[in-house]
C-alpha positions as CSV (number, residue, x, y, z in Angstrom):
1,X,113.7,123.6,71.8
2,X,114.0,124.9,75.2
3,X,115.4,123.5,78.8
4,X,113.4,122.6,81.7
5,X,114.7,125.2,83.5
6,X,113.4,128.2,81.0
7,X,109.9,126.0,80.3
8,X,109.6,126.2,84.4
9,X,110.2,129.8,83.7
10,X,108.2,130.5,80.9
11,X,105.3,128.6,83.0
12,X,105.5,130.3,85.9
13,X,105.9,134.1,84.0
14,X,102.1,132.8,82.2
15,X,100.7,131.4,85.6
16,X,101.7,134.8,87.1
17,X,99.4,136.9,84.7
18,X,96.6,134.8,85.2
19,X,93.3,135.7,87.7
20,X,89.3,135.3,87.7
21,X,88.9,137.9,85.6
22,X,91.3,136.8,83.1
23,X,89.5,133.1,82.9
24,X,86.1,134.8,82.5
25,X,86.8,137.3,80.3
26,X,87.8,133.9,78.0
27,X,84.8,131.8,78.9
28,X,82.8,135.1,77.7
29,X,84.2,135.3,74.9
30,X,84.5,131.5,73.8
31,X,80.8,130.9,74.6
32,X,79.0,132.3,71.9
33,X,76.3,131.0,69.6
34,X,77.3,128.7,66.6
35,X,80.8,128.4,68.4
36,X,80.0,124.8,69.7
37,X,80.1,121.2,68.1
38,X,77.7,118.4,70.0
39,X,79.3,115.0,68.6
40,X,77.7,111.8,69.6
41,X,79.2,108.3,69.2
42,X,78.5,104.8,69.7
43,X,77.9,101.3,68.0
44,X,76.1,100.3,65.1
45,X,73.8,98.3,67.0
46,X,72.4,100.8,68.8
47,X,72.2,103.4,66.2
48,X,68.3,103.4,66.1
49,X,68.2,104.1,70.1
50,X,70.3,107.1,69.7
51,X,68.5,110.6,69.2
52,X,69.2,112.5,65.8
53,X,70.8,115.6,64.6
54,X,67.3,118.0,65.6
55,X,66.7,116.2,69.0
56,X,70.4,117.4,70.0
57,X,69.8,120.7,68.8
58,X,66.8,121.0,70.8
59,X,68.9,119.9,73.8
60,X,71.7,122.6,73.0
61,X,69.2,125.0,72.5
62,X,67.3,124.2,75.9
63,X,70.5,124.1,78.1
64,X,71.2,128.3,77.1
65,X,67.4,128.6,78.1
66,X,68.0,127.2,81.4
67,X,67.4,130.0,84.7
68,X,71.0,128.8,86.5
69,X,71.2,130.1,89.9
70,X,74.9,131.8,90.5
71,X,76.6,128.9,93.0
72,X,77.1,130.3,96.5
73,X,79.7,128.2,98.6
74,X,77.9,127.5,102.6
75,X,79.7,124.8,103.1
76,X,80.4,124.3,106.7
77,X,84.0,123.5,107.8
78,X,84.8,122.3,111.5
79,X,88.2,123.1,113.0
80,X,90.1,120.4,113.5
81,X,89.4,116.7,112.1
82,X,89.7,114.9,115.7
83,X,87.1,116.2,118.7
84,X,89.1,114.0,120.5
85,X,92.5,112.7,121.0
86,X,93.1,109.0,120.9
87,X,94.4,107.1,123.3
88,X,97.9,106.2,122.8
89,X,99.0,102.2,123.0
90,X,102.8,101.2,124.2
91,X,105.7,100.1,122.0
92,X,105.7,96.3,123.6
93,X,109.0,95.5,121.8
94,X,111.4,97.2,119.8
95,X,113.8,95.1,117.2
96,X,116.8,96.0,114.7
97,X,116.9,94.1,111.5
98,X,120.9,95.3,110.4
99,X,120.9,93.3,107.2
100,X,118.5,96.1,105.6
101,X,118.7,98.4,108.6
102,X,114.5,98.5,109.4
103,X,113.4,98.7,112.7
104,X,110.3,96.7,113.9
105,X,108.4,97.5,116.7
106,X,105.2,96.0,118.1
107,X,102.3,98.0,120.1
108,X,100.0,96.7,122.7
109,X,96.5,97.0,120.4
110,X,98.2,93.7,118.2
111,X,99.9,95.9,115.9
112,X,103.5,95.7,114.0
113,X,105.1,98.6,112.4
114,X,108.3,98.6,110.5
115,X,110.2,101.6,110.0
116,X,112.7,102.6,107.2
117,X,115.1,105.5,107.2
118,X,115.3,107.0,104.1
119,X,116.6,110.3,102.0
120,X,115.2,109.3,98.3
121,X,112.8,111.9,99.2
122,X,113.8,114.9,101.1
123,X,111.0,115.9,104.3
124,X,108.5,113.2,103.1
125,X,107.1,110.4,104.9
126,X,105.0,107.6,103.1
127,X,103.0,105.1,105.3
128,X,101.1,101.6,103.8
129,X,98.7,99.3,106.4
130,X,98.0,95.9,105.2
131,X,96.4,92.4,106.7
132,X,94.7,89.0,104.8
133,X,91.8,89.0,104.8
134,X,89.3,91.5,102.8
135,X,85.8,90.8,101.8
136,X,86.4,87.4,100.6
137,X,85.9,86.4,104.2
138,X,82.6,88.0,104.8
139,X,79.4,86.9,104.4
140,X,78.3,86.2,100.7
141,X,75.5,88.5,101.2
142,X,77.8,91.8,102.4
143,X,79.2,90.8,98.7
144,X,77.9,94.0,96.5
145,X,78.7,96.3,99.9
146,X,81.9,95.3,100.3
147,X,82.5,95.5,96.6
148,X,81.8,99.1,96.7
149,X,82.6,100.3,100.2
150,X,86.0,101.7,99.1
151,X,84.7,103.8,96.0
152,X,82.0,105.2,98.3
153,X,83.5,106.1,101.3
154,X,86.4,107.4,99.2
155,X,84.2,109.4,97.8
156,X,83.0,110.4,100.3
157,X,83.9,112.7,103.9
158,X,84.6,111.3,107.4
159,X,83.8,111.8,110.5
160,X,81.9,115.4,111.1
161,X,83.4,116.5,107.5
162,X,81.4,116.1,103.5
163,X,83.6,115.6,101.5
164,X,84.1,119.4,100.7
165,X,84.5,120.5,103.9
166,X,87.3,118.1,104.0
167,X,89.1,119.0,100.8
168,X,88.3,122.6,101.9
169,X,90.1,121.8,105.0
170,X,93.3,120.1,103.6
171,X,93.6,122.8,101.1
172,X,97.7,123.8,101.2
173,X,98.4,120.8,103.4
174,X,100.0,118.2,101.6
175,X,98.5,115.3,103.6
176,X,96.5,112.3,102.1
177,X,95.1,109.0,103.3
178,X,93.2,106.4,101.6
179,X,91.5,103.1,102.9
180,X,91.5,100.2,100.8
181,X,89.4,97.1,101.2
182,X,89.7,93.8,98.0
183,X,88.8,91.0,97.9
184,X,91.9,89.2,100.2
185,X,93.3,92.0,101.9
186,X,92.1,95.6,104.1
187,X,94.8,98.2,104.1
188,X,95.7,101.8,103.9
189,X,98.2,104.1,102.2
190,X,99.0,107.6,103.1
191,X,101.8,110.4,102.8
192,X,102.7,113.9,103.7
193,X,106.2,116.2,104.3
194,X,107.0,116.1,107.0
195,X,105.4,119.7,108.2
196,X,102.0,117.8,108.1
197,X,102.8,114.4,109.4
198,X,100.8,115.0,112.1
199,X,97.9,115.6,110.1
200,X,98.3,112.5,108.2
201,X,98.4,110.5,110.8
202,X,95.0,112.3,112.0
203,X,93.3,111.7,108.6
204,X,94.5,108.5,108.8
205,X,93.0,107.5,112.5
206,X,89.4,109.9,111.0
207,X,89.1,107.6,108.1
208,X,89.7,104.7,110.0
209,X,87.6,105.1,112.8
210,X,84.8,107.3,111.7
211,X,83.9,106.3,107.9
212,X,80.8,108.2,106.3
213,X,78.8,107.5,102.9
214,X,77.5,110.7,102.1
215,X,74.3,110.4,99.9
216,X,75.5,112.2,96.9
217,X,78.3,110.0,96.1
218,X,76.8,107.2,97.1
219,X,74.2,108.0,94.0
220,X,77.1,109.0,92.2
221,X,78.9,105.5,92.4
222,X,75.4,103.2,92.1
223,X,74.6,105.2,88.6
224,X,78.6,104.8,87.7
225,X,78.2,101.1,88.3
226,X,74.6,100.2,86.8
227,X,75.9,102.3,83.5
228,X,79.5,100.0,83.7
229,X,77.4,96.8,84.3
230,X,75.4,97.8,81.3
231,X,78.3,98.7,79.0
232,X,80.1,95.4,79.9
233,X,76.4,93.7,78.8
234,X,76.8,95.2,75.1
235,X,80.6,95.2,74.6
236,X,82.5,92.1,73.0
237,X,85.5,92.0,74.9
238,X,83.6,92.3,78.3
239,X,82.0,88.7,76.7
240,X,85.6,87.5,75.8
241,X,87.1,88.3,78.8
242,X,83.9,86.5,80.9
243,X,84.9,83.3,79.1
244,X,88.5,83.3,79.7
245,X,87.7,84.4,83.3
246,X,85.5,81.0,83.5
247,X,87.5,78.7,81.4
248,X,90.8,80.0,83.9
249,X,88.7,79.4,87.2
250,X,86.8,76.3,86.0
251,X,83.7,77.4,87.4
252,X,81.4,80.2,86.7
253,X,82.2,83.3,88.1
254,X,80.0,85.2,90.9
255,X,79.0,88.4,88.9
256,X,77.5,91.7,89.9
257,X,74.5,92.4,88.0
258,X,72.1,95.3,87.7
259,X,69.8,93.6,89.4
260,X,72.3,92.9,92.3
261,X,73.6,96.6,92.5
262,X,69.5,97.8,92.5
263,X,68.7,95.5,95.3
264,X,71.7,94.5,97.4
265,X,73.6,98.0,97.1
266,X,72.5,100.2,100.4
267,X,73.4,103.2,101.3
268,X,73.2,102.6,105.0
269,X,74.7,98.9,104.8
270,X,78.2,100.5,103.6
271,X,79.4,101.7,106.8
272,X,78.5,98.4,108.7
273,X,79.7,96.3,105.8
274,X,82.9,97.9,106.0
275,X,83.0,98.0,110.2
276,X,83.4,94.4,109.8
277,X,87.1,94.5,108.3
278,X,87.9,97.8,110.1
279,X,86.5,97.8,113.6
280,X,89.9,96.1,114.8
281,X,93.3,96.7,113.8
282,X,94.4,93.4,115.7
283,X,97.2,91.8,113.5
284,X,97.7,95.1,111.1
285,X,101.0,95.3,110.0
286,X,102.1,99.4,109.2
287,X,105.7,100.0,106.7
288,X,106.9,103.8,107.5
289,X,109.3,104.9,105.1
290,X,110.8,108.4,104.8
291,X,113.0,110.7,105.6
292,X,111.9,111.0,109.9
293,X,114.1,111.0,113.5
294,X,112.8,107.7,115.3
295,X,112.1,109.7,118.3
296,X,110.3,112.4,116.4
297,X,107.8,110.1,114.3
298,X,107.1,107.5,117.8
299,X,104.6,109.5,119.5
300,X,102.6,109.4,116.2
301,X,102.9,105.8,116.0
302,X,102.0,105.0,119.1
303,X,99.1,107.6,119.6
304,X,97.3,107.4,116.1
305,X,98.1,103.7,115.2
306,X,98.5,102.5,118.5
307,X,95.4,104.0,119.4
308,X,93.2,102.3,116.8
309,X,90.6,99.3,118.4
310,X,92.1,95.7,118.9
311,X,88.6,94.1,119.2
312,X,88.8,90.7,118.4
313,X,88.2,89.8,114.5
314,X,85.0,87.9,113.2
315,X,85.5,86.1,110.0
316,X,82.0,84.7,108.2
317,X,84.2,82.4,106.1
318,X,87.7,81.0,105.3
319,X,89.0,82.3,101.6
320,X,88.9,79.4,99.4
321,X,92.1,78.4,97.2
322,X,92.5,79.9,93.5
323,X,90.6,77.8,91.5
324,X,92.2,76.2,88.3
325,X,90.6,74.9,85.5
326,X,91.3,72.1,83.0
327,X,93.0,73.0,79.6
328,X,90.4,74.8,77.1
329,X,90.1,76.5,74.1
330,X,87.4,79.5,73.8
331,X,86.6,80.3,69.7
332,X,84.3,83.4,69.6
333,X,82.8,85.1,66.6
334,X,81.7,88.6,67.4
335,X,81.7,91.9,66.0
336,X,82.5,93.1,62.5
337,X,86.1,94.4,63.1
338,X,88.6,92.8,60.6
339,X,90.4,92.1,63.6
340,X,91.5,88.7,65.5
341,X,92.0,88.9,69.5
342,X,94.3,85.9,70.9
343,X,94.7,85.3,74.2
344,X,96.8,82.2,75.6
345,X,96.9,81.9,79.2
346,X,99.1,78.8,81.4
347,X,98.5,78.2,84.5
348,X,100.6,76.2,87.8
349,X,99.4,75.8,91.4
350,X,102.8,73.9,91.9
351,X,105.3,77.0,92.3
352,X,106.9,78.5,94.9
353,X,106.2,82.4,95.4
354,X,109.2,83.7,96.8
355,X,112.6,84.5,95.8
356,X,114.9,83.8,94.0
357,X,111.7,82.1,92.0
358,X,110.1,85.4,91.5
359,X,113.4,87.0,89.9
360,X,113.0,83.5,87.7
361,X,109.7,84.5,86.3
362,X,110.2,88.4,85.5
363,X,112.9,86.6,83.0
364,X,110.3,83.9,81.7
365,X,108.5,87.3,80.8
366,X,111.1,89.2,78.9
367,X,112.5,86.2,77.0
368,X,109.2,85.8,75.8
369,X,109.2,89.1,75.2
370,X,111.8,89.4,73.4
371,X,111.9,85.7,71.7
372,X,107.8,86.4,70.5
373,X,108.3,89.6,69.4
374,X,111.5,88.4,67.2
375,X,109.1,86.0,65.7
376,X,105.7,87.1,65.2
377,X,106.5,90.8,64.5
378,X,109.9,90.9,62.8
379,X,110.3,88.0,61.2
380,X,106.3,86.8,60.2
381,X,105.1,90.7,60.1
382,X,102.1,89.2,61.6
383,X,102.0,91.5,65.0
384,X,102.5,95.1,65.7
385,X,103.2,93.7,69.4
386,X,102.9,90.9,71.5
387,X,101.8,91.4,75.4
388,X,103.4,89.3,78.0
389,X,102.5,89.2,81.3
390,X,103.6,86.5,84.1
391,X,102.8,86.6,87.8
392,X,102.4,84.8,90.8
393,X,101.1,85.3,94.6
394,X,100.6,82.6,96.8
395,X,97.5,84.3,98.7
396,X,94.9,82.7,99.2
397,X,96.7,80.0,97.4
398,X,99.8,79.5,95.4
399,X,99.1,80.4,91.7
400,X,101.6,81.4,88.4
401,X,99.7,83.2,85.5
402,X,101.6,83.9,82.1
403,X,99.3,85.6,79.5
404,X,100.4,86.1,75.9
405,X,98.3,88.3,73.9
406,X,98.3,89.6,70.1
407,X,96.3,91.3,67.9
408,X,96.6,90.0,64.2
409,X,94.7,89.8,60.6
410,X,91.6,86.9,61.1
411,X,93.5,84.9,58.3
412,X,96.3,84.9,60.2
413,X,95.7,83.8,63.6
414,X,95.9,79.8,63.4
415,X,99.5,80.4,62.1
416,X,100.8,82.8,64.4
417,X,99.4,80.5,67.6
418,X,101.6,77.6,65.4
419,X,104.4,79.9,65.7
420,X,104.3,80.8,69.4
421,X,104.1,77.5,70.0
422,X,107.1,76.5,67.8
423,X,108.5,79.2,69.5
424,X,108.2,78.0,73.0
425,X,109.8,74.6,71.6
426,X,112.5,75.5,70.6
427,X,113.2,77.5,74.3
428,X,112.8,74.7,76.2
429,X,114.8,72.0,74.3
430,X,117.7,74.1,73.6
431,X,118.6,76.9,75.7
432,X,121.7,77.8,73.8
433,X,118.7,79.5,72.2
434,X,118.3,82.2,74.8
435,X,121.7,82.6,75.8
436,X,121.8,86.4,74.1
437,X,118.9,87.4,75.3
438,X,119.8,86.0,78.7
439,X,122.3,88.0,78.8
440,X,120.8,91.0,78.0
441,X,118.1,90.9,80.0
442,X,120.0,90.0,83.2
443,X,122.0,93.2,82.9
444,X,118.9,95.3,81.9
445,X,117.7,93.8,85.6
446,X,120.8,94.9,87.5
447,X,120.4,98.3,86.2
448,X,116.6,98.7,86.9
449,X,117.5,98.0,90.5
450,X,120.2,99.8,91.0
451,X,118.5,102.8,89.7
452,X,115.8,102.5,92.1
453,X,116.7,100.6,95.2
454,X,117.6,103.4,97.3
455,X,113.9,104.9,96.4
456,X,110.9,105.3,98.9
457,X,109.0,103.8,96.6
458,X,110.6,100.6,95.9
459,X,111.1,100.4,99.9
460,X,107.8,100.9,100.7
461,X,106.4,98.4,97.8
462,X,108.8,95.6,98.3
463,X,108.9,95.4,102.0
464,X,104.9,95.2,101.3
465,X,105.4,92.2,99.8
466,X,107.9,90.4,101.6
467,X,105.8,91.0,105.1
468,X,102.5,90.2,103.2
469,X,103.5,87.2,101.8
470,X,106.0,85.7,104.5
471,X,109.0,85.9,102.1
472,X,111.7,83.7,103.8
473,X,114.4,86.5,104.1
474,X,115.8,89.8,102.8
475,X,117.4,89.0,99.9
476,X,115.9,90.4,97.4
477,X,117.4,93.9,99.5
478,X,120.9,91.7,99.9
479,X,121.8,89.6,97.2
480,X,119.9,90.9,93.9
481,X,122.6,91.0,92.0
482,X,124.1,87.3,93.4
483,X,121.0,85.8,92.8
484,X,120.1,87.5,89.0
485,X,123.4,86.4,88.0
486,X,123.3,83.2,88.6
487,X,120.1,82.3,86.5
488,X,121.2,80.2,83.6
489,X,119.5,79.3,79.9
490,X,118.4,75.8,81.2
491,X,117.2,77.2,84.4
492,X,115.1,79.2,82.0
493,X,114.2,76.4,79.8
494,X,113.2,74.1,82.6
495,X,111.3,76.1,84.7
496,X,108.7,77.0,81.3
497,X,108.9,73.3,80.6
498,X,107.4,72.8,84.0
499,X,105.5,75.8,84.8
500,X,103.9,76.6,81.7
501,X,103.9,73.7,79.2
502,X,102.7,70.9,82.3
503,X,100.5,73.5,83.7
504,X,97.0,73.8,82.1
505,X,96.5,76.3,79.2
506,X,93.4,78.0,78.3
507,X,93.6,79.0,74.4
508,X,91.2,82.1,73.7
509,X,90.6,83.2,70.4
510,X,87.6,86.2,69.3
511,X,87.4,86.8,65.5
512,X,84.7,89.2,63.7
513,X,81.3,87.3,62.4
514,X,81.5,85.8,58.9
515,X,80.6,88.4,56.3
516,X,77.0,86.1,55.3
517,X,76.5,86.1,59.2
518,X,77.1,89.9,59.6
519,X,74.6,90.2,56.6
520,X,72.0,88.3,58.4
521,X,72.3,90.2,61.3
């Protein structure tokens, strides 16, 4: 064993011997004949599509054939990413929030920013944009656009840069920005030290303002999505997870087919499809956190964000609440794996999405956790592991989820559900029951969030949320520890009496075929 400190090094002593002609002398002398192995896999169904051992080799063997031209790079790169600088937009009004020490201001294009001090990260600066909204209020025809906007203009360049030349460009400059547009939200994330802030705030105000769809990638991401649409029409659990999608909403879900993505998906509808979220930055609200001089990072603020358009917003359509469906039960037989996929979803539009609530239901889903695993692994050997997953949001509408998933022998599964079910009995009429466990997960809490509450990430994350989604104050910054400690067992057992037992519950079960229906097949 060694340290870290000789690995770094050991690392950098290899790095330091290495050059081009070091690389190709070992491609040379890798890539010779009869030193390559061509292995092709896929499902049994489609065995008789798939080309044999000789059509491979005929492949192989035409691919050393091939005449490749040596690549010359003539890529063009301009000089700097703005031809012109914006024009900057007045801090309106400046506010002090002492209880978490965050400073809001508000500029005159309709913007908010909130700025954090912070030294968890020494000479770095991280900035996130959000605002409701997204393409769920567009028109239902700018659907398969908007759907693929942000992969494609990711993908590709902005403004008077391809892609290339803008990598090219940013080459040794530690800035980055990404635009982000989903289904009820439009946003942004971006970071840099601080030696290349102000080039991350230009990337930034580029991508923004002057979003390209280069046609490369835009081939690139229709062929990546026809070939996911048409692994997702032959796989089983894309079929499984359609039903439960279905059963959950109550309604049948608007999919993107390959007919859709052939017809609907246009190269030169991106752009325009995503103008119609980005034109205006009019009720944007920015979280700066890092380790900056107020003075030092305002004339950034106010020139690159302040100086982004405030045109009014047109919405096609108001996003309609999460639907809910009624309680079902999905029983699927596919597939010839000796294996049995349950799924057991509950569902509540009555909850409150806020805190201390939230801290409630991070410890619904470690006592299940913890109580399931007890049970179904350990004690019934039934499980390797059981998934638990619980969340909530309350945009476009208030909605709790808690999944419970496990993977178990066919024979097996109707008495492991029994047992989950037992299991959740027992929490919720006796919560001596998961007084231990409690216990242990409360402290387990405390020491998660003390570890990383003085980190830019957690800042930048959390005060995310609580602006997104209106939080009523700061406490999960203020009174953590006040408000984890005084969750009790019944608190515990109540709140899954209410939210998940009277919610609805969607019961999702996918076994193999029968062994006289696989040999029918």
């Amino acid at each position: 064993m060694i340290s870290p400190e000789q690995k770094s090094l050991l690392q950098n002593q290899i790095q330091s011997s290495i050059d081009s002609l070091t690389i190709m002398s070992f491609i040379e002398r890798i890539n010779t004949p009869g030193n390559t192995v061509v292995m092709l896999t896929g499902p049994d169904r489609l065995k008789n599509k798939l080309p044999n051992q000789k059509q491979l080799q005929l492949w192989q063997d035409s691919i050393s054939k091939l005449n490749l031209e040596r690549w010359s790079d003539n890529e063009i790169v301009p000089s700097q990413l703005l031809t012109s600088r914006p024009m900057p937009s007045k801090v309106i009004k400046k506010e002090y929030i002492a209880e978490i020490d965050l400073h809001k201001w508000q500029l005159a294009n309709q913007t908010t920013v909130y700025l954090k001090q912070s030294k968890g990260r020494k000479n770095h600066i991280q900035l996130t944009g959000f605002r409701q909204g997204g393409y769920s209020v567009l028109d239902s025809i700018d659907l398969v656009n908007a759907s693929f906007a942000q992969s494609i203009i990711a993908a590709s360049g902005a403004g008077n840069f391809s892609r290339r030349a803008l990598s090219k460009y940013l080459v040794g400059n530690s800035a980055t920005a990404m635009m982000v547009l989903s289904k009820y939200r439009e946003g942004l994330a971006a970071s840099a030290n601080l030696k290349d802030v102000k080039t991350m705030f230009e990337l930034l105000y580029l991508k923004w303002t002057q979003p390209r769809v280069d046609n490369d990638a835009f081939e690139l991401q229709k062929r990546k999505a026809l070939e996911n649409v048409k692994k997702k029409e032959n796989s089983i659990t894309s079929e499984y997870n359609r039903l439960i999608a279905q059963k959950l909403s109550g309604e049948e879900n608007e999919e993107i087919d390959q007919d859709r993505i052939l017809n609907d998906l246009i190269l030169n509808k991106i752009v325009a499809t995503y103008n119609k979220r980005f034109h205006s930055a009019k009720g944007f609200e920015f979280v700066v956190i890092g380790d900056f001089e107020l003075d030092s990072i305002e004339r950034y603020v106010t020139t690159y964000l302040g100086g982004l358009p405030s045109n009014n917003l047109v919405e096609s359509a108001e996003p309609k609440p999460l639907p809910v469906g009624e309680n079902a039960t999905i029983l699927m037989k596919a597939g010839e794996t000796d294996r049995a996929t349950v799924n057991i979803i509950f569902q509540n539009k009555d909850i409150v999405n806020d805190y201390p609530e939230i801290i409630k239901y991070e410890v619904i889903q470690e006592v299940l956790k913890v109580k399931l695993r007890e049970n179904l692994r350990e004690k019934n050997s039934g499980v390797y592991g059981v998934a638990v997953n619980v969340s909530s949001t309350s945009i476009p509408s208030t909605l709790l989820r808690a999944r419970i998933g496990f993977s178990c022998a066919p024979e097996k599964k109707d008495f492991l559900v029994e047992e989950l079910n037992k299991e959740l009995g027992l929490i919720v009429n006796n919560p001596a029951y998961i007084e231990k466990e409690l216990d242990n997960i409360k402290k387990q809490l405390i020491v998660t969030y003390d570890k990383q509450k003085d980190k830019e990430t957690f800042w930048s994350a959390e005060l995310r949320n609580h602006i997104y989604y209106r939080f009523k104050d700061w406490s999960l910054f203020t009174k953590y520890q006040e408000m984890v400690n005084k969750i009790k067992s019944k608190d515990i057992s109540q709140a899954i009496r209410k939210l998940l037992l009277e919610g609805t519950k969607v019961t999702a079960i996918l076994t193999p075929k029968d062994k006289l229906e696989n040999q029918k097949n």
